[in-house]
N, CA, C and O atoms as CSV, one atom per row, in Angstrom:
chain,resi,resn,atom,element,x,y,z
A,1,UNK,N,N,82.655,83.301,145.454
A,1,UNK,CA,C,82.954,84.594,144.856
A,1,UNK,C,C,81.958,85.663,145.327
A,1,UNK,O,O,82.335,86.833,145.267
A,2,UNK,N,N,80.747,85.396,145.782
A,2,UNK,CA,C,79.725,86.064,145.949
A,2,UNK,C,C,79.789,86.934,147.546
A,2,UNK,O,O,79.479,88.091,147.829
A,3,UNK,N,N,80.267,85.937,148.292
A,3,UNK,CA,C,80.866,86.220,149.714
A,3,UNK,C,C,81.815,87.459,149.736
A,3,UNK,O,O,81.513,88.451,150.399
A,4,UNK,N,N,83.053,87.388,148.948
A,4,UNK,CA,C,83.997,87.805,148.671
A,4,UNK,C,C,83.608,89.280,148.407
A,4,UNK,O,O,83.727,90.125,149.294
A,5,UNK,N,N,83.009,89.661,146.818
A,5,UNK,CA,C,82.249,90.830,146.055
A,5,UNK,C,C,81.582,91.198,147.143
A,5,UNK,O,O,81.782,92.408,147.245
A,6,UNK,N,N,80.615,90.689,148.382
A,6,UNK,CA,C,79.820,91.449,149.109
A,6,UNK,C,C,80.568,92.133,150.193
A,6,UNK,O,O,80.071,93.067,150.822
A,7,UNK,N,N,82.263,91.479,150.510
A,7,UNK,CA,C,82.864,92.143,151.395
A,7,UNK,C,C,83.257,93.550,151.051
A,7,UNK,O,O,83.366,94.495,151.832
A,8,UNK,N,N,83.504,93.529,149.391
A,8,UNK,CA,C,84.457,94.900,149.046
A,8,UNK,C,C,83.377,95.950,149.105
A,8,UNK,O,O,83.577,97.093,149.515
A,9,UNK,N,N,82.048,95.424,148.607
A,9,UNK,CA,C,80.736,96.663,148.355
A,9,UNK,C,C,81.043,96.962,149.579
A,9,UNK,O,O,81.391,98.129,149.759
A,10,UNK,N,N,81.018,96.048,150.764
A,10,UNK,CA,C,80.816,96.527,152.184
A,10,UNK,C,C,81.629,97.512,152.581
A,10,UNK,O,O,81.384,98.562,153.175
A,11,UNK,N,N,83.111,96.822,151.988
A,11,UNK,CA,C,83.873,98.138,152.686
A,11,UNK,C,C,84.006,99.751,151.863
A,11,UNK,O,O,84.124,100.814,152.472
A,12,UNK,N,N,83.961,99.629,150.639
A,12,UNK,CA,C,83.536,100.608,149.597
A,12,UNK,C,C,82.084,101.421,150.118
A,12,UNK,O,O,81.751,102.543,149.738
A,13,UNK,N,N,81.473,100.722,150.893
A,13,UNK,CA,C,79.992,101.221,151.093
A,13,UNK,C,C,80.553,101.915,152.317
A,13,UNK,O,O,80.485,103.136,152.183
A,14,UNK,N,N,81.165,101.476,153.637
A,14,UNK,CA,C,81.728,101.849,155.062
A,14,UNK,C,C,82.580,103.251,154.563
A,14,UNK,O,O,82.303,104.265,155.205
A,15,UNK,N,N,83.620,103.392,153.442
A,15,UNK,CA,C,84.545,104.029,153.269
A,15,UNK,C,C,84.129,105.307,152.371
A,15,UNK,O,O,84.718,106.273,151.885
A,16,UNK,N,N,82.623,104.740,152.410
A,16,UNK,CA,C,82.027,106.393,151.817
A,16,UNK,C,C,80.935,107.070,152.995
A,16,UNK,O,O,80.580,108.243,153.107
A,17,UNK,N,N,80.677,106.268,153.546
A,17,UNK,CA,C,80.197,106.517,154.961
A,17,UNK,C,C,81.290,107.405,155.724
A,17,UNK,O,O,80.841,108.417,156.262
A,18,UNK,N,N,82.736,107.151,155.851
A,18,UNK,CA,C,83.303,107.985,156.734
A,18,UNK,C,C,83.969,108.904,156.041
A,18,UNK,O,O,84.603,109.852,156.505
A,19,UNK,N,N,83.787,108.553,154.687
A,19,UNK,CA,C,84.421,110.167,154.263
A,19,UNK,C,C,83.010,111.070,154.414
A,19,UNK,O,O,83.239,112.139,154.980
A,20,UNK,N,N,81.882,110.918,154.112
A,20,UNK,CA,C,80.548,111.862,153.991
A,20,UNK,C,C,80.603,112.565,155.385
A,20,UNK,O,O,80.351,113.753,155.587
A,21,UNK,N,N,81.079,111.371,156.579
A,21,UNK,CA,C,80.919,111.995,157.975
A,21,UNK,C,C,82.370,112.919,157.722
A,21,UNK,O,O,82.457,113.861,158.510
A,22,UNK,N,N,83.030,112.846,157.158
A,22,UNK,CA,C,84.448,113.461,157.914
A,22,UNK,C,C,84.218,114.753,156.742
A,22,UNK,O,O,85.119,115.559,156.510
A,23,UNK,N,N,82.971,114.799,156.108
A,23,UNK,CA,C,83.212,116.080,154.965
A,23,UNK,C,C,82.325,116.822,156.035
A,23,UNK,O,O,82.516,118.003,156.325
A,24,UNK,N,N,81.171,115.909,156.700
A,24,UNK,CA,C,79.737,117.196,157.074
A,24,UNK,C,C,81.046,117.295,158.496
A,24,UNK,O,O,81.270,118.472,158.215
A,25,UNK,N,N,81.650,117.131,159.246
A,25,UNK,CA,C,82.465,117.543,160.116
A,25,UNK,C,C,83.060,118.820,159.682
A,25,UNK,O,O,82.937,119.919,160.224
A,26,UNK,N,N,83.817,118.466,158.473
A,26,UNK,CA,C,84.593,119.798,158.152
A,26,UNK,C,C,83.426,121.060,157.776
A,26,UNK,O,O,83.274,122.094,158.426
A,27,UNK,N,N,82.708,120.669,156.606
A,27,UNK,CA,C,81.184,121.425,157.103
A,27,UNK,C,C,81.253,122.704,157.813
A,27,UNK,O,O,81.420,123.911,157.640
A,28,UNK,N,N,80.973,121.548,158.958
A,28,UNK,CA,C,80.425,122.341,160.585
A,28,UNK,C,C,81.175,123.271,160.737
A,28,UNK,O,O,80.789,124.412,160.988
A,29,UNK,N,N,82.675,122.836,160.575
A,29,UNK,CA,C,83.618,123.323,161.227
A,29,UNK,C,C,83.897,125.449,160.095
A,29,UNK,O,O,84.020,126.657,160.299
A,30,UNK,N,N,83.846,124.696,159.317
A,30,UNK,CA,C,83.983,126.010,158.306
A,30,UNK,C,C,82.700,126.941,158.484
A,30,UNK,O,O,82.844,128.153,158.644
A,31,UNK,N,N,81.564,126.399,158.454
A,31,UNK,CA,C,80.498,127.258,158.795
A,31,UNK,C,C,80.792,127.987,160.121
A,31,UNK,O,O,80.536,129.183,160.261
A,32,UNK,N,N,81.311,127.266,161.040
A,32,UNK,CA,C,81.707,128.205,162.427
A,32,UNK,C,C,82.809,129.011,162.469
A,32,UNK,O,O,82.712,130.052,163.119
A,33,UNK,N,N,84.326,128.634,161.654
A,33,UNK,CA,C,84.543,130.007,161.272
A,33,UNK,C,C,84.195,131.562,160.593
A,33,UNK,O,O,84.378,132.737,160.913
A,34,UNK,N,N,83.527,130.741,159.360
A,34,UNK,CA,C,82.987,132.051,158.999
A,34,UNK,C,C,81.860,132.673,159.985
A,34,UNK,O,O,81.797,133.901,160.034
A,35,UNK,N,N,80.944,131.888,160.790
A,35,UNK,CA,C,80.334,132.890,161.935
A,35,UNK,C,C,81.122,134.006,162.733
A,35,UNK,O,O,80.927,135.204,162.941
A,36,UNK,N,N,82.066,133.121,163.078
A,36,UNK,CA,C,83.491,134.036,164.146
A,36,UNK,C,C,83.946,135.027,163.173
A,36,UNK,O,O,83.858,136.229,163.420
A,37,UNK,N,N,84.546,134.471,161.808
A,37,UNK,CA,C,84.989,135.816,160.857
A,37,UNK,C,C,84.037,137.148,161.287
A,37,UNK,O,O,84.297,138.222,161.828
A,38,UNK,N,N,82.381,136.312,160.591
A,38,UNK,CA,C,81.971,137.727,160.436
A,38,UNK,C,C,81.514,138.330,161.291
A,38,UNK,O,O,80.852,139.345,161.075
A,39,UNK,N,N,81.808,137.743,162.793
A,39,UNK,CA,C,81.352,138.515,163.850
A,39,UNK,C,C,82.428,139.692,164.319
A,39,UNK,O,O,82.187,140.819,164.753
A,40,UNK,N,N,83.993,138.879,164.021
A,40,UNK,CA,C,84.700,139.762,164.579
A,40,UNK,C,C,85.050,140.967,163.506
A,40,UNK,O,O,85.879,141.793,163.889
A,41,UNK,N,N,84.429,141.144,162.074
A,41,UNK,CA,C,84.481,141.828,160.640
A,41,UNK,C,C,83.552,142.767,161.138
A,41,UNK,O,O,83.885,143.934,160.934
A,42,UNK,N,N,82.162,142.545,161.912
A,42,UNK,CA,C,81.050,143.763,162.454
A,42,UNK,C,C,82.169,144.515,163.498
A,42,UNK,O,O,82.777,145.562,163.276
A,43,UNK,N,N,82.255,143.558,164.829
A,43,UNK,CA,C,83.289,144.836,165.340
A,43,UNK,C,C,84.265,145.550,164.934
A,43,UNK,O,O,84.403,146.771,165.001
A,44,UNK,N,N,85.074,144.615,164.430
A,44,UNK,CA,C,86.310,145.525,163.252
A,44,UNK,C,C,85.448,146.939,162.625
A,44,UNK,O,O,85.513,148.077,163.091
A,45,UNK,N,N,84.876,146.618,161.782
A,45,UNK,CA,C,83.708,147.522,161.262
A,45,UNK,C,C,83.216,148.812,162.291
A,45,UNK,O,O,83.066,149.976,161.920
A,46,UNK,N,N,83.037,148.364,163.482
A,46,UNK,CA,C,82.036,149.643,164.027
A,46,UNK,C,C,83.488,150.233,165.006
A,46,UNK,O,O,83.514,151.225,165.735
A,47,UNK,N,N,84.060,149.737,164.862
A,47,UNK,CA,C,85.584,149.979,165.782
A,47,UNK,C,C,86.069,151.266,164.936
A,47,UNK,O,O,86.339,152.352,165.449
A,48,UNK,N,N,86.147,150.925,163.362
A,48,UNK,CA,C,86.901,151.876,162.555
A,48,UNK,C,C,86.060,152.708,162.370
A,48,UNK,O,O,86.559,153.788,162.054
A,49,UNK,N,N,84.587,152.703,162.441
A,49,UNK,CA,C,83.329,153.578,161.963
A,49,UNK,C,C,83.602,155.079,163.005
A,49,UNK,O,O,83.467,156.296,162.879
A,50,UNK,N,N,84.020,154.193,163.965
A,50,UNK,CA,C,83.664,155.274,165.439
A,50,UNK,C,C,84.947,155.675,165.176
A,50,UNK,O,O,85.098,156.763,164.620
A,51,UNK,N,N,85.912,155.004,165.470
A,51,UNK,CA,C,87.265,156.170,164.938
A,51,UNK,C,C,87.491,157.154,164.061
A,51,UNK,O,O,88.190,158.154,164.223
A,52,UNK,N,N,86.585,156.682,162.695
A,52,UNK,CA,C,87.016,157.617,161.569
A,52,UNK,C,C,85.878,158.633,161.847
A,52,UNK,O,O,86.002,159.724,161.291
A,53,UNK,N,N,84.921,158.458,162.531
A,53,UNK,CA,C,83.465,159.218,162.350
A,53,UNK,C,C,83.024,158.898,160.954
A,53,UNK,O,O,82.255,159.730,160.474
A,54,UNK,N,N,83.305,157.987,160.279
A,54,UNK,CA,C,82.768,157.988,158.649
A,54,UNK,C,C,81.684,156.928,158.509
A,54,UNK,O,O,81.420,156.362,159.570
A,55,UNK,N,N,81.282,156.695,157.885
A,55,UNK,CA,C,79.905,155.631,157.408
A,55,UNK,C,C,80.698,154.848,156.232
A,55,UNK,O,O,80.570,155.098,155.034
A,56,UNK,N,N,81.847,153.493,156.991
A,56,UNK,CA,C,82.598,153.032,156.014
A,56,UNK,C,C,81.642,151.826,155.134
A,56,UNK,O,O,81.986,151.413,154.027
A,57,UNK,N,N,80.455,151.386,155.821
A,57,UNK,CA,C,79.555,150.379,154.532
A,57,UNK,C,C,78.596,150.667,154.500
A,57,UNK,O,O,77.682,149.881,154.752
A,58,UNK,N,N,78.369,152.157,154.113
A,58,UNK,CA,C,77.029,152.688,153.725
A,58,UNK,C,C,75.897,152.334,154.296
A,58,UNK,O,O,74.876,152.282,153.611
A,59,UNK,N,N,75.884,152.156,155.086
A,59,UNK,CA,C,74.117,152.116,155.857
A,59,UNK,C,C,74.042,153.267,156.246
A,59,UNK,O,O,73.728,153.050,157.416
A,60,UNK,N,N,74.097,154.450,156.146
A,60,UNK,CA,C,74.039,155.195,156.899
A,60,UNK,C,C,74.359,155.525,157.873
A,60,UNK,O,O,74.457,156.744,158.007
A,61,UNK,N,N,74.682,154.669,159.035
A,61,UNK,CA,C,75.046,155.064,160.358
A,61,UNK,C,C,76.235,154.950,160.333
A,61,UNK,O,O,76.857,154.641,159.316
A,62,UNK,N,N,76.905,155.249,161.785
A,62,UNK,CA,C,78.150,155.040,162.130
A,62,UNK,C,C,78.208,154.417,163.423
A,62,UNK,O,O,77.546,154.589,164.447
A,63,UNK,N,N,79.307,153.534,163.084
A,63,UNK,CA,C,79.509,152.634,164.131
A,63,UNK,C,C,78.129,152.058,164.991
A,63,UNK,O,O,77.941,152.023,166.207
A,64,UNK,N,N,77.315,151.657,163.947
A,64,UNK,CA,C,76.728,150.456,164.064
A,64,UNK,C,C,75.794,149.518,163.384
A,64,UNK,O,O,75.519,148.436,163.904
């Protein structure tokens, strides 16, 4: 019985191992969209700044 119980910990132990890897994957993956979001949200941003001539998120400047 002891054989047996040490197989299931094993695979219960393996099957939290690849979900932890398959969460820090997704992780990664979401952290690198939102980089891309908010990179392409600054140009969006200084794109409309310079069109409107306006200071659309208050820093003071425009378009940049």
């Amino acid at each position: 019985m002891g054989l047996f119980w040490n197989l299931i910990q094993q695979s219960q132990i393996n099957e939290q191992y690849d979900k932890s890897q398959s969460l820090e994957l997704r992780v990664a993956y979401l952290e690198e969209e939102l980089r891309n979001t908010q990179e392409l949200l600054l140009k969006t941003l200084k794109v409309l700044e310079e069109y409107t001539n306006q200071d659309i998120n208050g820093d003071g400047k425009i378009g940049k």
